[in-house]
DSSP file (Angstrom, degrees, kcal/mol; ACC not computed):
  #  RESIDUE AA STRUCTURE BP1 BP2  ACC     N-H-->O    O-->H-N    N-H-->O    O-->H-N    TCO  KAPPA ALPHA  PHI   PSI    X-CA   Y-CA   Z-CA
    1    1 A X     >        0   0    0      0, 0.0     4,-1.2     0, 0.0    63,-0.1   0.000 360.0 360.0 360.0 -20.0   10.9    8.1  -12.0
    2    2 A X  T  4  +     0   0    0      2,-0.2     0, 0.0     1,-0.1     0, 0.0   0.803 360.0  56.7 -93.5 -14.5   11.4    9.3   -8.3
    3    3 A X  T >> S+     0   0    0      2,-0.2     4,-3.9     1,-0.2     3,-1.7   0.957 109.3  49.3 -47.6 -56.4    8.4   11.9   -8.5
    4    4 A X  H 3> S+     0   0    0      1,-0.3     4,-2.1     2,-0.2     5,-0.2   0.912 121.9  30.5 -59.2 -33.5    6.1    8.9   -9.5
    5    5 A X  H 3X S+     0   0    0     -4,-1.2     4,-0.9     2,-0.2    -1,-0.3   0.576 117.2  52.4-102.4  13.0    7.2    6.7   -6.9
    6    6 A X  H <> S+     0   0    0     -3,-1.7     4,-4.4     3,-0.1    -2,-0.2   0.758 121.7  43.6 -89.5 -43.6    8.0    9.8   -4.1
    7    7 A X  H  X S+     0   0    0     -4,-3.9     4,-2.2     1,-0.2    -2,-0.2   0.844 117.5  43.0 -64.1 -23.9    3.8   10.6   -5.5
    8    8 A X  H  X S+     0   0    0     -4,-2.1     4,-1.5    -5,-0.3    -1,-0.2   0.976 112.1  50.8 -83.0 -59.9    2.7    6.7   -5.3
    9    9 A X  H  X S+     0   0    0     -4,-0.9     4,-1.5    -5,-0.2    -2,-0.2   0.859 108.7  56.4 -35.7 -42.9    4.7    6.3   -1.7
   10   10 A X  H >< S+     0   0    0     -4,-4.4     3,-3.6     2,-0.2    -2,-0.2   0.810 110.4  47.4 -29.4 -89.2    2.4    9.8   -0.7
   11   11 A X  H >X S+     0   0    0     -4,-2.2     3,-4.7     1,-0.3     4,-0.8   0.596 110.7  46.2 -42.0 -75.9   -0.9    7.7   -1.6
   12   12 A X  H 3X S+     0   0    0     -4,-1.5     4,-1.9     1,-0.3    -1,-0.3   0.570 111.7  49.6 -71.9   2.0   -0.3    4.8    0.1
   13   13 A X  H << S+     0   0    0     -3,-3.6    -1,-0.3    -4,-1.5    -2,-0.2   0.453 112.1  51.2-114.4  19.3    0.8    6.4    3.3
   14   14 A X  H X> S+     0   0    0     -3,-4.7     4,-1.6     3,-0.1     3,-0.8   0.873 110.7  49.6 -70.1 -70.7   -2.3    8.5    3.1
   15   15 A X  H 3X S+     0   0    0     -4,-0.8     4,-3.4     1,-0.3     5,-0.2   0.789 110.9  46.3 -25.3 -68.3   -4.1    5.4    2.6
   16   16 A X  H 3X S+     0   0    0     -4,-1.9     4,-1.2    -5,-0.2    -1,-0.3   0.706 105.8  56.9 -65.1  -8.3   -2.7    3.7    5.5
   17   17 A X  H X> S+     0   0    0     -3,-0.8     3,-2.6     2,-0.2     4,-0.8   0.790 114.3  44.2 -86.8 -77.9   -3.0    6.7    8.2
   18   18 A X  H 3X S+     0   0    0     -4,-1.6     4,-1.0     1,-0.3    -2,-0.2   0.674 118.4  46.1 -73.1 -31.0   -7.1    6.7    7.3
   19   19 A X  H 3X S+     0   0    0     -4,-3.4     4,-3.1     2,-0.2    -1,-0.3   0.743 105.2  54.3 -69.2 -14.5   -7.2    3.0    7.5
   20   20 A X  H <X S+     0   0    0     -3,-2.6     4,-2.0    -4,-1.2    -1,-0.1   0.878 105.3  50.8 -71.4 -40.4   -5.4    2.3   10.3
   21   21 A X  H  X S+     0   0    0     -4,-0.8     4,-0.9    -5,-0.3    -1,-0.2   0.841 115.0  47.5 -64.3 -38.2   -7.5    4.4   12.6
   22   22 A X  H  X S+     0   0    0     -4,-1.0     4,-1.3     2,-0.2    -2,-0.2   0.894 108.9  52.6 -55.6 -61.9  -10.7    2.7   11.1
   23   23 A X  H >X S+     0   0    0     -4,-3.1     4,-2.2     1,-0.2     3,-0.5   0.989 109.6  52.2 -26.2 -76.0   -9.2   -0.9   11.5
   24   24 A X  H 3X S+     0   0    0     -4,-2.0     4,-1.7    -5,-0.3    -2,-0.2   0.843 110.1  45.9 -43.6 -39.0   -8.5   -0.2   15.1
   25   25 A X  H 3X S+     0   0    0     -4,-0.9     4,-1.5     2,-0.2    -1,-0.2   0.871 120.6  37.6 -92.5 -28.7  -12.0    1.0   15.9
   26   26 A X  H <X S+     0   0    0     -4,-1.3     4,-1.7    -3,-0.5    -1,-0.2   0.839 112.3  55.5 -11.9 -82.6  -13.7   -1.7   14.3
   27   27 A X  H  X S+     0   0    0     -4,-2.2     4,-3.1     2,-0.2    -2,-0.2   0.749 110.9  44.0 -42.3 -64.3  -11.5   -4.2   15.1
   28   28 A X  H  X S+     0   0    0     -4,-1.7     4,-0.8    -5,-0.4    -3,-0.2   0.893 111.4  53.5 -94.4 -30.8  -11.7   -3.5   18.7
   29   29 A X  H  < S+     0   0    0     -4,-1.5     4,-0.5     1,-0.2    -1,-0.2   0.868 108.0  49.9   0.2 -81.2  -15.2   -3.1   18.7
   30   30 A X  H >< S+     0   0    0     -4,-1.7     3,-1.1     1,-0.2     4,-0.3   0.906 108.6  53.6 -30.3 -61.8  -15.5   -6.2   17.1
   31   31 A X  H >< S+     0   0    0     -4,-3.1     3,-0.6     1,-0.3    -2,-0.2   0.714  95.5  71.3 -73.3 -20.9  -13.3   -7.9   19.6
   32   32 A X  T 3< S+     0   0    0     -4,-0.8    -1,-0.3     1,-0.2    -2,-0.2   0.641  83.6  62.0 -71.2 -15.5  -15.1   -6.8   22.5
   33   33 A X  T <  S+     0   0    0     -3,-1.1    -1,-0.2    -4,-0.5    -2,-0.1   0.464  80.6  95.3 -91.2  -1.7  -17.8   -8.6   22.3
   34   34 A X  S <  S-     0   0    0     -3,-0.6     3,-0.1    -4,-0.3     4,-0.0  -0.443  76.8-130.7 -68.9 170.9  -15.9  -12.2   22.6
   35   35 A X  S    S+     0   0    0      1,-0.2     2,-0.9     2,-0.0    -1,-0.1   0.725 104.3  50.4 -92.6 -28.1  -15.9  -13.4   26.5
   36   36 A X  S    S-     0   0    0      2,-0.0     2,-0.3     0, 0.0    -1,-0.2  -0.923  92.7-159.0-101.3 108.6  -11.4  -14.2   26.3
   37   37 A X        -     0   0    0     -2,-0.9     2,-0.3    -3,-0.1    -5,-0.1  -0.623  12.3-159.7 -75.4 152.3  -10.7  -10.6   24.9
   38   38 A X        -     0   0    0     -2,-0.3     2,-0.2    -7,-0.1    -4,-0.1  -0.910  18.4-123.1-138.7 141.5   -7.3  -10.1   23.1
   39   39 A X        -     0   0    0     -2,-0.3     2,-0.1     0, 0.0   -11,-0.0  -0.840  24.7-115.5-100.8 154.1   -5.8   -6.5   22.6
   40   40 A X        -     0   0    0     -2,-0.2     2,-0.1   -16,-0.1   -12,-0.0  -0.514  33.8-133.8 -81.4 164.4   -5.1   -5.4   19.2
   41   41 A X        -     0   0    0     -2,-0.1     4,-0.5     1,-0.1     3,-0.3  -0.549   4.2-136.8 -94.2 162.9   -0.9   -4.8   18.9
   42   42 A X  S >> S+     0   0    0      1,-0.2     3,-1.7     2,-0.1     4,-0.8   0.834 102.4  61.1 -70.2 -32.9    0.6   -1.6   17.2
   43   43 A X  H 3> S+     0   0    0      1,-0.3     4,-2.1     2,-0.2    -1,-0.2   0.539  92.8  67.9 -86.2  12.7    3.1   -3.5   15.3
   44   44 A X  H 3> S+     0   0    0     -3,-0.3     4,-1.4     2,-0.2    -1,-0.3   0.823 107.4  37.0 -71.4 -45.8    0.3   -5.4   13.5
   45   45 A X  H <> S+     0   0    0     -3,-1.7     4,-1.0    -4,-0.5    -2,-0.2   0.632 113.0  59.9 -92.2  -1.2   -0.7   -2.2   11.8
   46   46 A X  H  X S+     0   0    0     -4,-0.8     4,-3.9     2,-0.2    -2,-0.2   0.845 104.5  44.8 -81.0 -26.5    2.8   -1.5   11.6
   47   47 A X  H  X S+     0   0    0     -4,-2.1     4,-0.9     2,-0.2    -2,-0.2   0.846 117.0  52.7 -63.6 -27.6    3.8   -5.2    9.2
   48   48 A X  H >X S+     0   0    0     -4,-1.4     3,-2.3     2,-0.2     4,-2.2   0.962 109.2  41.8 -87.4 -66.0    0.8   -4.3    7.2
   49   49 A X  H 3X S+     0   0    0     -4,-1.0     4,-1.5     1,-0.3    -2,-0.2   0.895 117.0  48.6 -39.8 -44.4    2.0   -0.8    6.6
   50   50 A X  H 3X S+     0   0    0     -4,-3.9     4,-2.4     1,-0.2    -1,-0.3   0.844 113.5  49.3 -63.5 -29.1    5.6   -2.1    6.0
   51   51 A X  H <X S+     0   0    0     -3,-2.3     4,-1.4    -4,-0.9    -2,-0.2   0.720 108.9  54.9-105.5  -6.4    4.2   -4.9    3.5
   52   52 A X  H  < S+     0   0    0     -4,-2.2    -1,-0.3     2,-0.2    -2,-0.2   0.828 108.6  42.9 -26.6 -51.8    2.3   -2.4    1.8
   53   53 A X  H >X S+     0   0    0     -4,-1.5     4,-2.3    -5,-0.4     3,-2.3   0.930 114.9  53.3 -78.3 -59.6    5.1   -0.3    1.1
   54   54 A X  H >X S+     0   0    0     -4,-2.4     4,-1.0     1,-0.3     3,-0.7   0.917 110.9  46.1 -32.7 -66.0    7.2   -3.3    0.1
   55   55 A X  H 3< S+     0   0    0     -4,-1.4    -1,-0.3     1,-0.3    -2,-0.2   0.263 110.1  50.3 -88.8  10.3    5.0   -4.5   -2.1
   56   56 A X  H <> S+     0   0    0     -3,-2.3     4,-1.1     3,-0.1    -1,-0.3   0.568 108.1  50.3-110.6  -6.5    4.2   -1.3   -3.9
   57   57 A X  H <X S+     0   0    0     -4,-2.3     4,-0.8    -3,-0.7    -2,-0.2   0.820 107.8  49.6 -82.6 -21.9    7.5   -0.2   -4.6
   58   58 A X  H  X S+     0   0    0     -4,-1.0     4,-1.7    -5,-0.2     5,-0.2   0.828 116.2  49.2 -51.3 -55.2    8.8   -3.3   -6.1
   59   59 A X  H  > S+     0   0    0     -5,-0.3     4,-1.8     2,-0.2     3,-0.4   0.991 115.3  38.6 -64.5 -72.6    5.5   -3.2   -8.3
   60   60 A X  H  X S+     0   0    0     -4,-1.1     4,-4.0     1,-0.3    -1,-0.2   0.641 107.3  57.1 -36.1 -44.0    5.6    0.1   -9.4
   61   61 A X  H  X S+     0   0    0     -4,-0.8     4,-1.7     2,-0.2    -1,-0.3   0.919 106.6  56.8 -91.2 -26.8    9.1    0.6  -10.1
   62   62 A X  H >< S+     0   0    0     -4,-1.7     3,-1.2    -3,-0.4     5,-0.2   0.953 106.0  54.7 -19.9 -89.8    8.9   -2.7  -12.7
   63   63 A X  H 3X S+     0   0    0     -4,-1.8     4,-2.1     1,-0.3     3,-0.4   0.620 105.6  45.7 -43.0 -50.8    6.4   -1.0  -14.3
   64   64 A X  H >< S+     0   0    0     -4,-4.0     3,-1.2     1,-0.2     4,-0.3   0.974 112.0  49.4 -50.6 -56.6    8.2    2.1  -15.0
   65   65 A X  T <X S+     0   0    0     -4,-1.7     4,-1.2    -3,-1.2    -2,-0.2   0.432 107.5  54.8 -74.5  -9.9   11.2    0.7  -16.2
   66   66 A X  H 3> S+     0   0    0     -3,-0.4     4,-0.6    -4,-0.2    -1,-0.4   0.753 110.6  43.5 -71.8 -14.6    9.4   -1.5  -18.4
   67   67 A X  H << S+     0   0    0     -4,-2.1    -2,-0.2    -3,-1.2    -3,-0.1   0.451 113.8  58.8-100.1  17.5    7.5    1.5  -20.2
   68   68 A X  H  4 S+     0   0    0     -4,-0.3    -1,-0.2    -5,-0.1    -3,-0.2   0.840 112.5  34.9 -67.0 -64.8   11.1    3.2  -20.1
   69   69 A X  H  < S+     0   0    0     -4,-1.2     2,-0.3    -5,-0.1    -2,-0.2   0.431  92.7 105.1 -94.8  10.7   12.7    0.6  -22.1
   70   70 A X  S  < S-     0   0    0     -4,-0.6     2,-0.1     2,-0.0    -4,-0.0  -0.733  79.6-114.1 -79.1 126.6    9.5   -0.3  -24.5
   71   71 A X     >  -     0   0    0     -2,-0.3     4,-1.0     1,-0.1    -2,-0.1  -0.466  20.2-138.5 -53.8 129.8   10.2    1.2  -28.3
   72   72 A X  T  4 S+     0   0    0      1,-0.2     4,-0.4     2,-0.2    -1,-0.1   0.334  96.0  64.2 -76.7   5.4    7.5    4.0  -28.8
   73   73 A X  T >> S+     0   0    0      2,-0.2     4,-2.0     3,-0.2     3,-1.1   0.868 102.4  48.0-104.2 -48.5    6.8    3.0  -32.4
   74   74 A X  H 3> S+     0   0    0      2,-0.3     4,-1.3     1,-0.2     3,-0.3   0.964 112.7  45.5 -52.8 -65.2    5.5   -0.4  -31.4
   75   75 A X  H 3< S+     0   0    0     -4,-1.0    -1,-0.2     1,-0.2    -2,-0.2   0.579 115.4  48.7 -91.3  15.1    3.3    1.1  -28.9
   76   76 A X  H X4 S+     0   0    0     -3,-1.1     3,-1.8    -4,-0.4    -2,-0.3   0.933 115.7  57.1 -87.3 -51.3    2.1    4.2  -31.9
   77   77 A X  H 3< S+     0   0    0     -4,-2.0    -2,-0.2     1,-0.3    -3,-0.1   0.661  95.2  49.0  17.5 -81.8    1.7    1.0  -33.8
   78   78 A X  T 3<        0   0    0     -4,-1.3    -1,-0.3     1,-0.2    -3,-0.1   0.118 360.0 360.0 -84.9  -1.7   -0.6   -0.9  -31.9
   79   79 A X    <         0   0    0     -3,-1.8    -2,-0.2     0, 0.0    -1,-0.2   0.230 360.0 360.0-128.1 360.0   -3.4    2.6  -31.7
């Protein structure tokens, strides 16, 4: 179980390094064209990266441990 979720933590902090750099250029893009400009913050892309992470290990690690504790004859069964 700690491969899949060391391999599932990888992806989403792949995921977040390519988006973040993208967001930001966007973003600020975007923002420049208002006349009251606002700068974007770091720790913005860091609470999204943090509730990312939160919310995919919680998810994930359910899910194994139900198809850990599920009887394999039910789910030969049921195909």
């Amino acid at each position: 179980m700690e491969f899949a979720l060391e391999r599932l933590l990888l992806l989403v902090l792949t995921a977040f390094g390519i988006a973040t750099p993208t967001a930001w250029y966007f973003l600020n893009d975007w923002l420049q064209h208002y006349q009251y400009r606002t700068e974007i913050s770091w720790w913005i892309f860091a609470a999204a990266g943090t509730g990312a992470v939160t919310i995919t290990l919680p998810t994930v690690s359910f899910q194994s441990i139900k198809a850990a504790l599920i009887n394999p004859v039910k789910s030969l069964r049921s195909e």
